[in-house]
PDB file of N, CA, C and O in Angstrom:
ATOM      1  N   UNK A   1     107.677  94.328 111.059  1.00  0.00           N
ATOM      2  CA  UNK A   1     106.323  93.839 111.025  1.00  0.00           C
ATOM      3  C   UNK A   1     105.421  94.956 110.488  1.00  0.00           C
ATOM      4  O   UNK A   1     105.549  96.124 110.855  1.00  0.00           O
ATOM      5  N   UNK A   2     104.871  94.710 109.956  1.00  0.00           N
ATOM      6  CA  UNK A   2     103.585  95.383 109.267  1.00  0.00           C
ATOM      7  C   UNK A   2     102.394  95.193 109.605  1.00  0.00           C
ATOM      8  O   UNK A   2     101.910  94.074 109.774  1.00  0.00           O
ATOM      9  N   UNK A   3     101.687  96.443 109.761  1.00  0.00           N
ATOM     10  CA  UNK A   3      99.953  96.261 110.646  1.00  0.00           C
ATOM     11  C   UNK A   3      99.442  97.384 109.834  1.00  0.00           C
ATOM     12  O   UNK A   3      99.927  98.473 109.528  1.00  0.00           O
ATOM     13  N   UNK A   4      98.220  96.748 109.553  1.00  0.00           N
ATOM     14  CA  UNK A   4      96.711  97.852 108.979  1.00  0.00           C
ATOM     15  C   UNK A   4      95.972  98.014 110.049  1.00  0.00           C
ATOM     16  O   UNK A   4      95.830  97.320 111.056  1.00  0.00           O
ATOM     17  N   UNK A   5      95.510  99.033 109.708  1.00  0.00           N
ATOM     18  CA  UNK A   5      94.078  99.445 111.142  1.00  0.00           C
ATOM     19  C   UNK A   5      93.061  99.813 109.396  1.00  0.00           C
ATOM     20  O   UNK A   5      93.443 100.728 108.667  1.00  0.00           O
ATOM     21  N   UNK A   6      92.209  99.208 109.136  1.00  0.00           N
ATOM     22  CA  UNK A   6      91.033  99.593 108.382  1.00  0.00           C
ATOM     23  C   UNK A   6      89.656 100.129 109.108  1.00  0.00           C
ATOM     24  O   UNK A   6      88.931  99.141 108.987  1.00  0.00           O
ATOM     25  N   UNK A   7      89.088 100.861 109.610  1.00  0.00           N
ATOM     26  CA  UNK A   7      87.908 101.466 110.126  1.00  0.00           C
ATOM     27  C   UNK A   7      87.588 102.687 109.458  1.00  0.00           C
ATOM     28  O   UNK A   7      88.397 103.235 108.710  1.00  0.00           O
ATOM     29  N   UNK A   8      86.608 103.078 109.656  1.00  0.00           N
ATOM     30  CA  UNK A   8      86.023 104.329 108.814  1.00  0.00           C
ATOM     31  C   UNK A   8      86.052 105.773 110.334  1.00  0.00           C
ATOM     32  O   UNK A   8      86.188 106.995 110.274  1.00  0.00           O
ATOM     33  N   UNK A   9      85.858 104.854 111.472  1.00  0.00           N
ATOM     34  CA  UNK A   9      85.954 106.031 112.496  1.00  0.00           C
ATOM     35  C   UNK A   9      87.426 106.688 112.812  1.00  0.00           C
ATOM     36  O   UNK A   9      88.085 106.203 113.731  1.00  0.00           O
ATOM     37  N   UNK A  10      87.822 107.535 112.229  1.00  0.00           N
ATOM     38  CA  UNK A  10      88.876 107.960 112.636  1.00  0.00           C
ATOM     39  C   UNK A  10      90.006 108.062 114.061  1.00  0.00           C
ATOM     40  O   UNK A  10      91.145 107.744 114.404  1.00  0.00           O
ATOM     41  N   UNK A  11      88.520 108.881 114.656  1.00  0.00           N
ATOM     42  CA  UNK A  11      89.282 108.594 116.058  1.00  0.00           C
ATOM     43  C   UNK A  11      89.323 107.595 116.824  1.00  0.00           C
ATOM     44  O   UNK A  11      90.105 107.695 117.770  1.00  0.00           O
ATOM     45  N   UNK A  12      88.731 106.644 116.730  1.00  0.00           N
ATOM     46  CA  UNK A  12      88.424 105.074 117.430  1.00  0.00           C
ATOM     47  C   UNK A  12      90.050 104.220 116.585  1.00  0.00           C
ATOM     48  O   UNK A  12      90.758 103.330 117.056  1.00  0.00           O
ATOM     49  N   UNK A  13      90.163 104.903 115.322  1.00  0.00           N
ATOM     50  CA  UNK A  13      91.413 104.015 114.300  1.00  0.00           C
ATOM     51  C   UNK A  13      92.788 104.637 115.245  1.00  0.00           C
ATOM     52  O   UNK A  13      93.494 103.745 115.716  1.00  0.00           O
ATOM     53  N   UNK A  14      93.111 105.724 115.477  1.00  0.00           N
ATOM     54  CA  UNK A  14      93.485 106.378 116.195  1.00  0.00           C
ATOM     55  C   UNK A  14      94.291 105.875 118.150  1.00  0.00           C
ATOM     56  O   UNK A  14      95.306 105.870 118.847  1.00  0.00           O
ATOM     57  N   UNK A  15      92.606 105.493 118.082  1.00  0.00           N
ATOM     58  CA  UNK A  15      92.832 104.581 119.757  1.00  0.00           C
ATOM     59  C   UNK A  15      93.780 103.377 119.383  1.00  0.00           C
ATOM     60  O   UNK A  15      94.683 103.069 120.161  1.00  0.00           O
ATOM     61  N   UNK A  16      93.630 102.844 118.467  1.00  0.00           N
ATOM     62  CA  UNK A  16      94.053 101.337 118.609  1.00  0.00           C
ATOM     63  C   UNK A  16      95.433 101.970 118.166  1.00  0.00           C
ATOM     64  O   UNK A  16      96.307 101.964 119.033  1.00  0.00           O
ATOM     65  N   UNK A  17      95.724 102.469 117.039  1.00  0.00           N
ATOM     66  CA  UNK A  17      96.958 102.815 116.788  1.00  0.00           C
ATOM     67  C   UNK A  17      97.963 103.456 118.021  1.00  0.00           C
ATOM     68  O   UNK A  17      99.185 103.523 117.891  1.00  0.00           O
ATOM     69  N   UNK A  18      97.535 103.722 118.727  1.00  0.00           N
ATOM     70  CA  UNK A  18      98.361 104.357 120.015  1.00  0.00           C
ATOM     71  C   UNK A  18      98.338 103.101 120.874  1.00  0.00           C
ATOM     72  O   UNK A  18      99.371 102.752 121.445  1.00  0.00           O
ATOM     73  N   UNK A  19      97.121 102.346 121.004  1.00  0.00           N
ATOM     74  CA  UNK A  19      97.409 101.245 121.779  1.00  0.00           C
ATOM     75  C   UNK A  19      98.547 100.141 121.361  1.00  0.00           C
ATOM     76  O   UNK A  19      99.291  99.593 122.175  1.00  0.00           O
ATOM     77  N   UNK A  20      98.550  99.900 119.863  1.00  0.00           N
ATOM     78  CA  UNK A  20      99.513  99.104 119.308  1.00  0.00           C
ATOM     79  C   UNK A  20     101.089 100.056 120.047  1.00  0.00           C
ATOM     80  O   UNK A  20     101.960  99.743 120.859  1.00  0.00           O
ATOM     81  N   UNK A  21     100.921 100.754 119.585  1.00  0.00           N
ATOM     82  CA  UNK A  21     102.446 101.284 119.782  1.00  0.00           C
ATOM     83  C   UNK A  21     102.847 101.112 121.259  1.00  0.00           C
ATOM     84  O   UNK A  21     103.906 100.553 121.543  1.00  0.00           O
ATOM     85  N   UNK A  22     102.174 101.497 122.020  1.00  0.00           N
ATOM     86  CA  UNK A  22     102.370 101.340 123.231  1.00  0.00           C
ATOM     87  C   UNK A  22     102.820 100.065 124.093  1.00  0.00           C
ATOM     88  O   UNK A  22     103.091 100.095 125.293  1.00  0.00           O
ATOM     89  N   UNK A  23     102.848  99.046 123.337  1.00  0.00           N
ATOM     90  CA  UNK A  23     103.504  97.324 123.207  1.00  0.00           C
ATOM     91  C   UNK A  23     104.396  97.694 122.808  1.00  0.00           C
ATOM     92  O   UNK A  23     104.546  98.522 121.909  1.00  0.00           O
ATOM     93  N   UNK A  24     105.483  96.901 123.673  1.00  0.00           N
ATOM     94  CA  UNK A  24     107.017  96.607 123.683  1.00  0.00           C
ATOM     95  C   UNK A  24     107.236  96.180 122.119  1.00  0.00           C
ATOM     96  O   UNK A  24     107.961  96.673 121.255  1.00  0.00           O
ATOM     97  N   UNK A  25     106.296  95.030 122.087  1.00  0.00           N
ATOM     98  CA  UNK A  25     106.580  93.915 121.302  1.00  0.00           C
ATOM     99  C   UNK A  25     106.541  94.432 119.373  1.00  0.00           C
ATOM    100  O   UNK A  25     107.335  94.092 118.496  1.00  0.00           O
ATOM    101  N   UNK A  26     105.533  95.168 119.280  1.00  0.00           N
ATOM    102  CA  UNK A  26     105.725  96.087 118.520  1.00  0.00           C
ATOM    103  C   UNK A  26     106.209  97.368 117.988  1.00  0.00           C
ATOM    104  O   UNK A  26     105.724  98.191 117.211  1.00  0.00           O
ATOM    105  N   UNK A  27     107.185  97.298 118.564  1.00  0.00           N
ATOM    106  CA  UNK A  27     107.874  98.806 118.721  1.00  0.00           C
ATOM    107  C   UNK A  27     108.545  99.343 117.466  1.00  0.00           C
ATOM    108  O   UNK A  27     108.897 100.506 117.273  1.00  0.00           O
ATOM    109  N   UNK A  28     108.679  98.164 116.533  1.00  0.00           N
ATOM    110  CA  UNK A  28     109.531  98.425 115.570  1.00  0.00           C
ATOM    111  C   UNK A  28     108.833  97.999 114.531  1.00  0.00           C
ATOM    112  O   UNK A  28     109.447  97.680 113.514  1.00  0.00           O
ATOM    113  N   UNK A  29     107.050  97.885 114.590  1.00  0.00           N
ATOM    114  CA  UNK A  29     106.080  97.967 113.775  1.00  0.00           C
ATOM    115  C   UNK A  29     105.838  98.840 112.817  1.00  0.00           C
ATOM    116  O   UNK A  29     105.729  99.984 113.256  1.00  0.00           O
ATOM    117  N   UNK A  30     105.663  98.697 111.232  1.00  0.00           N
ATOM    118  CA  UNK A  30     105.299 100.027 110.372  1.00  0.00           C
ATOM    119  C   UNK A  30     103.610  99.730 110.580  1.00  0.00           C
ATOM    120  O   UNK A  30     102.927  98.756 110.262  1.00  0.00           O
ATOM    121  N   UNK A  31     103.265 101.010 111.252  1.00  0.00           N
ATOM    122  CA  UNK A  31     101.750 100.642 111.242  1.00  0.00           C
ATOM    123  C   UNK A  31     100.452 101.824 110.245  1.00  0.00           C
ATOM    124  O   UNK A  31     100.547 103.015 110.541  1.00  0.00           O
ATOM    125  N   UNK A  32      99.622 101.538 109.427  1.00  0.00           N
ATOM    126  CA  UNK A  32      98.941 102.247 108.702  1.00  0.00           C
ATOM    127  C   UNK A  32      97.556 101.978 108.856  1.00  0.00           C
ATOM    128  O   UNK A  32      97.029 100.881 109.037  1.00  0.00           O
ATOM    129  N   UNK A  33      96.869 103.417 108.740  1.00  0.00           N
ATOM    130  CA  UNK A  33      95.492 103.280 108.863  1.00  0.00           C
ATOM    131  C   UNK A  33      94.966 103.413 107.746  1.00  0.00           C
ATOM    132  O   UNK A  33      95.642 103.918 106.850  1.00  0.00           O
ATOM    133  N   UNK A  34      93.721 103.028 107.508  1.00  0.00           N
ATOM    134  CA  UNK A  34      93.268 103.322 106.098  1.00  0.00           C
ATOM    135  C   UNK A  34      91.429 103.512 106.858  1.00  0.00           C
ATOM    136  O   UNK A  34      90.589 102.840 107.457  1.00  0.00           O
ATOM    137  N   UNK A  35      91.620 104.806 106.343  1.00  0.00           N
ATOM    138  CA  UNK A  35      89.603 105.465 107.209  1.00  0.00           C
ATOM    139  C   UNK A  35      88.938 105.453 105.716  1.00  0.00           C
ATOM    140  O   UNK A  35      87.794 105.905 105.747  1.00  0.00           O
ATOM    141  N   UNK A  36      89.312 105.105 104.595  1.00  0.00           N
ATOM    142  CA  UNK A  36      88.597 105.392 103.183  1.00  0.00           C
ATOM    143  C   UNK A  36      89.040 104.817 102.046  1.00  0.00           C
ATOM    144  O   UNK A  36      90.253 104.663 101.904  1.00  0.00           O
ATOM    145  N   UNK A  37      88.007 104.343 100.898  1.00  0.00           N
ATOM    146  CA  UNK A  37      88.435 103.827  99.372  1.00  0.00           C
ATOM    147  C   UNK A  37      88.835 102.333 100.161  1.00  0.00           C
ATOM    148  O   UNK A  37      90.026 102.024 100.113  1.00  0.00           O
ATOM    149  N   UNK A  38      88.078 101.584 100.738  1.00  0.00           N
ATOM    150  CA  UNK A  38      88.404 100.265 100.976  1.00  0.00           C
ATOM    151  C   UNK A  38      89.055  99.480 100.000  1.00  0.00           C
ATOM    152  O   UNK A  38      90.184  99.043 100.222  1.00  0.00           O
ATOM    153  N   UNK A  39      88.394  99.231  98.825  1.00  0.00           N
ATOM    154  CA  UNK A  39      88.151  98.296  98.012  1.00  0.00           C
ATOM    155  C   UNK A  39      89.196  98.302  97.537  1.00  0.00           C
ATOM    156  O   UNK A  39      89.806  97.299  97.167  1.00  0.00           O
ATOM    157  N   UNK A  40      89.674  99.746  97.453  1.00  0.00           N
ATOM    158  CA  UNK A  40      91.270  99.764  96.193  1.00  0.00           C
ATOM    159  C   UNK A  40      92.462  99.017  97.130  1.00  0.00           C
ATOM    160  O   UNK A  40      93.529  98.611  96.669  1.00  0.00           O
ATOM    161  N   UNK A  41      92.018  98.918  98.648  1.00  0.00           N
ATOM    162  CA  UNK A  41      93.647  99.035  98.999  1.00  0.00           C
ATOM    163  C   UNK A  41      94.581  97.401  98.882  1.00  0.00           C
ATOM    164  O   UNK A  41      93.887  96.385  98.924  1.00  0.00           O
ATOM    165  N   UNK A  42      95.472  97.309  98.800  1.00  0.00           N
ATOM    166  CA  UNK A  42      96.738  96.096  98.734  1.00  0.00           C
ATOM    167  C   UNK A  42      96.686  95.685  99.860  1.00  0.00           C
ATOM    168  O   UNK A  42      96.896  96.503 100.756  1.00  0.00           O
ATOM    169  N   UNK A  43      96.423  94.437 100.174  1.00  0.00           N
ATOM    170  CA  UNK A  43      96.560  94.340 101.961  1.00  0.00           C
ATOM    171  C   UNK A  43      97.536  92.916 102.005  1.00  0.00           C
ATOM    172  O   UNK A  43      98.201  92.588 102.988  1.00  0.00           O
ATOM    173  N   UNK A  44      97.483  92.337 101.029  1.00  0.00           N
ATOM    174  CA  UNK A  44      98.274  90.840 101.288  1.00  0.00           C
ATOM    175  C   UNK A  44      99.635  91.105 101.662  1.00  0.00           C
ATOM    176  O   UNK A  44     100.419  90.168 101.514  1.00  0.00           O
ATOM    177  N   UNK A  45     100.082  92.201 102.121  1.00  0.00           N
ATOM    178  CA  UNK A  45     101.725  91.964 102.363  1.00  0.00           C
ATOM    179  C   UNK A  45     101.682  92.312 104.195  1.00  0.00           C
ATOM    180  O   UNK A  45     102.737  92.125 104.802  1.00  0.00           O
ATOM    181  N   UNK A  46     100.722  92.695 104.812  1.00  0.00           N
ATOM    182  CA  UNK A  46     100.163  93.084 106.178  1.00  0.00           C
ATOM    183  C   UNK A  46     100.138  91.897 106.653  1.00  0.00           C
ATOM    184  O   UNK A  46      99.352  91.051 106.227  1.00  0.00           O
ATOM    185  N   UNK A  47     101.110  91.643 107.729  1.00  0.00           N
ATOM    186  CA  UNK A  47     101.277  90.611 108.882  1.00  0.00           C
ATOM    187  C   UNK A  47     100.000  90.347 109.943  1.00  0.00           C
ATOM    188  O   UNK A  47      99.579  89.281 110.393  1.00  0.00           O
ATOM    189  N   UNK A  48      99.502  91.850 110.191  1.00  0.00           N
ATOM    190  CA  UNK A  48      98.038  92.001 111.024  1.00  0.00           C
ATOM    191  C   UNK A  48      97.169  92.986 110.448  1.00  0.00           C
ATOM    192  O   UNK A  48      97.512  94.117 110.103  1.00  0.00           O
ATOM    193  N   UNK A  49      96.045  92.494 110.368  1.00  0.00           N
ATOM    194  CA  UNK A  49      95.294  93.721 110.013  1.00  0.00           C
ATOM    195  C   UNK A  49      93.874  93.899 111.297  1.00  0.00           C
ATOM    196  O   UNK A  49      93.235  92.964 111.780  1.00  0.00           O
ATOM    197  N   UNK A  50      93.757  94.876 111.493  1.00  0.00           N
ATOM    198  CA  UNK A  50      92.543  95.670 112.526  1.00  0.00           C
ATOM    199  C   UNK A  50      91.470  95.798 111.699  1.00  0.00           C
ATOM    200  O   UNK A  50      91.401  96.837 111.042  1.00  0.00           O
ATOM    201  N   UNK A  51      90.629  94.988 111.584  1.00  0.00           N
ATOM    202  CA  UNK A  51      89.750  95.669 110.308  1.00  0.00           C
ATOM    203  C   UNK A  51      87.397  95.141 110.942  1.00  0.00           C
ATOM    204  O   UNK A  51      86.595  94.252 111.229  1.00  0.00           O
ATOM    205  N   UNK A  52      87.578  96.317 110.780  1.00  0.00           N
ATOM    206  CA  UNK A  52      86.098  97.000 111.446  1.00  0.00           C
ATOM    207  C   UNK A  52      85.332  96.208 110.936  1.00  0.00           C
ATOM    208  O   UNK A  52      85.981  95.717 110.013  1.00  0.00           O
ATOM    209  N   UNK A  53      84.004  95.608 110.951  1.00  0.00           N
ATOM    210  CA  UNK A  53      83.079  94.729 110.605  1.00  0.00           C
ATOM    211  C   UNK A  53      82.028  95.433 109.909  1.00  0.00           C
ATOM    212  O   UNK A  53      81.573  95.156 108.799  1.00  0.00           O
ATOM    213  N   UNK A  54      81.578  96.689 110.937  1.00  0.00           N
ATOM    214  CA  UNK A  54      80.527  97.405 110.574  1.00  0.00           C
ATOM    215  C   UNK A  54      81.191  99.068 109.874  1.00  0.00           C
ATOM    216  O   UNK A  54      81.362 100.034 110.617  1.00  0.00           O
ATOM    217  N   UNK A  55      81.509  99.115 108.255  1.00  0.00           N
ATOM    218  CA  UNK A  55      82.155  99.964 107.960  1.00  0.00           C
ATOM    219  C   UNK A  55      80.847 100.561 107.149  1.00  0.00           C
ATOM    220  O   UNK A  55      80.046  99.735 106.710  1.00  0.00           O
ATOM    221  N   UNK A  56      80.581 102.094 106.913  1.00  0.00           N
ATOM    222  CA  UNK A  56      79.750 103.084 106.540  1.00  0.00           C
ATOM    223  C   UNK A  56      79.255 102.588 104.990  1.00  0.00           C
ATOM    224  O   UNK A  56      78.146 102.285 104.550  1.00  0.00           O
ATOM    225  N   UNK A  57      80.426 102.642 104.453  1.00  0.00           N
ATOM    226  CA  UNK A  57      79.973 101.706 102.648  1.00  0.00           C
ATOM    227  C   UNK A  57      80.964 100.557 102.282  1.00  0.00           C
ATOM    228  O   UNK A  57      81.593 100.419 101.232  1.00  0.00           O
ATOM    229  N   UNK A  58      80.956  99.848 103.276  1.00  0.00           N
ATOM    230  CA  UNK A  58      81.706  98.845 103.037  1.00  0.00           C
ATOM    231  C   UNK A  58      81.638  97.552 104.042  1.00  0.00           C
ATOM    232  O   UNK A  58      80.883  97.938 104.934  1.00  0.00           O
ATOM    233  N   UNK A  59      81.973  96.444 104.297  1.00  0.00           N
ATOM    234  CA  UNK A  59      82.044  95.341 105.038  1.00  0.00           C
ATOM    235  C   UNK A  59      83.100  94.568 105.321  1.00  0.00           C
ATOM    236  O   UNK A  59      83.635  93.739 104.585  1.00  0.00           O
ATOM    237  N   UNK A  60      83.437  94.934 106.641  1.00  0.00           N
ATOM    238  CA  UNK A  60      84.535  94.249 106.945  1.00  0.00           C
ATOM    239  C   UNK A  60      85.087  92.775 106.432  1.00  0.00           C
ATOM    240  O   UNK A  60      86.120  92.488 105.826  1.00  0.00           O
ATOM    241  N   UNK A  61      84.118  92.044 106.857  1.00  0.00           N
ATOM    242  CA  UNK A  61      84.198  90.649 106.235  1.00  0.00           C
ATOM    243  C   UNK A  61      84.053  90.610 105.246  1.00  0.00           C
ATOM    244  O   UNK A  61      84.201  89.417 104.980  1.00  0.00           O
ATOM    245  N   UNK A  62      83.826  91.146 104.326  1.00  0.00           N
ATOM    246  CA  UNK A  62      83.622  91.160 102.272  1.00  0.00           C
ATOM    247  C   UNK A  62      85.272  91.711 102.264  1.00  0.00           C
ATOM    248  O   UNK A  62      85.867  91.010 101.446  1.00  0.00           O
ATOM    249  N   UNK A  63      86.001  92.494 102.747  1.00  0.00           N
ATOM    250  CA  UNK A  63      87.107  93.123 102.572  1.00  0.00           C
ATOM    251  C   UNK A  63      88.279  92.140 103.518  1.00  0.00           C
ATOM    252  O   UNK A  63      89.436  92.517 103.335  1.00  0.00           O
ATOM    253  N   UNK A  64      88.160  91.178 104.300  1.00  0.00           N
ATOM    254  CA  UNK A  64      88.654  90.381 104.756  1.00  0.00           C
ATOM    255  C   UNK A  64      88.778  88.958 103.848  1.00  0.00           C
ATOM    256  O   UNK A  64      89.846  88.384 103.632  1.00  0.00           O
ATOM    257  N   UNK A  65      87.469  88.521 103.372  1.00  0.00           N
ATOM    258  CA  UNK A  65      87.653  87.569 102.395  1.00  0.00           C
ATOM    259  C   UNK A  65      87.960  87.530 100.949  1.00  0.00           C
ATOM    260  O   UNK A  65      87.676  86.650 100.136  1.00  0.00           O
ATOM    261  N   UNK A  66      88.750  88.920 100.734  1.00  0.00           N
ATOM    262  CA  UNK A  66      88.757  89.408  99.228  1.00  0.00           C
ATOM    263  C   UNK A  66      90.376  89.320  99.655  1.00  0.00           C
ATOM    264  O   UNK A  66      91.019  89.075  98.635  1.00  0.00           O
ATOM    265  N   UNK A  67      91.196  89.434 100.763  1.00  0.00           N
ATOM    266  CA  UNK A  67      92.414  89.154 101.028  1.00  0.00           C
ATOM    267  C   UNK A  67      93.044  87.866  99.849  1.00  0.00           C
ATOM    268  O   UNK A  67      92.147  87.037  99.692  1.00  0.00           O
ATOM    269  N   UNK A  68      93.926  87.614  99.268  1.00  0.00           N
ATOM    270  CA  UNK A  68      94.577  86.976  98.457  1.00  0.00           C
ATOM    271  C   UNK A  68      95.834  86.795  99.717  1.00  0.00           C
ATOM    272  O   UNK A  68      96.856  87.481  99.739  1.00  0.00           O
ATOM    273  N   UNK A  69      95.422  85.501 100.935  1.00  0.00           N
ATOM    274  CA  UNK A  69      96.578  85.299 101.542  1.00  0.00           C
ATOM    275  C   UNK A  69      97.408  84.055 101.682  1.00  0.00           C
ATOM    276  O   UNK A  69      97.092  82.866 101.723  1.00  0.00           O
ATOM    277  N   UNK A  70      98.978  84.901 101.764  1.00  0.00           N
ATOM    278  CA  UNK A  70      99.840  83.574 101.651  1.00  0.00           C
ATOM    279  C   UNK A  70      99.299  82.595 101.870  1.00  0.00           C
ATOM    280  O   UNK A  70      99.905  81.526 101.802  1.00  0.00           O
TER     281      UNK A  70
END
């Protein structure tokens, strides 16, 4: 399984990423953060994505509905 964490706060991206891991159920999760360069990144192959609403130069939901999903 594959998971994004997108936020710009590092250490808050950080929290959740330790919280994910810390589930059984995900244990055998590849999980990636991305704190910067929103716009460029590939996200349609990410099963879950964590992704922040209120981002510094960017918008969560503009970067959620730009998803191209299955």
């Amino acid at each position: 399984m594959k998971i994004g964490i997108i936020d710009d706060d590092t250490q808050f991206s950080q929290v959740i990423k330790n919280k994910i891991e810390e589930n059984t159920c995900f244990s055998k999760s590849s999980i990636d953060v991305f704190n910067n360069d929103f716009k460029s990144l590939q996200l349609k192959d990410y099963d879950y994505l964590f992704i922040d609403i209120l981002l510094m130069q960017d918008n969560g939901i503009t970067i959620a509905k730009s998803i191209d999903n299955k």
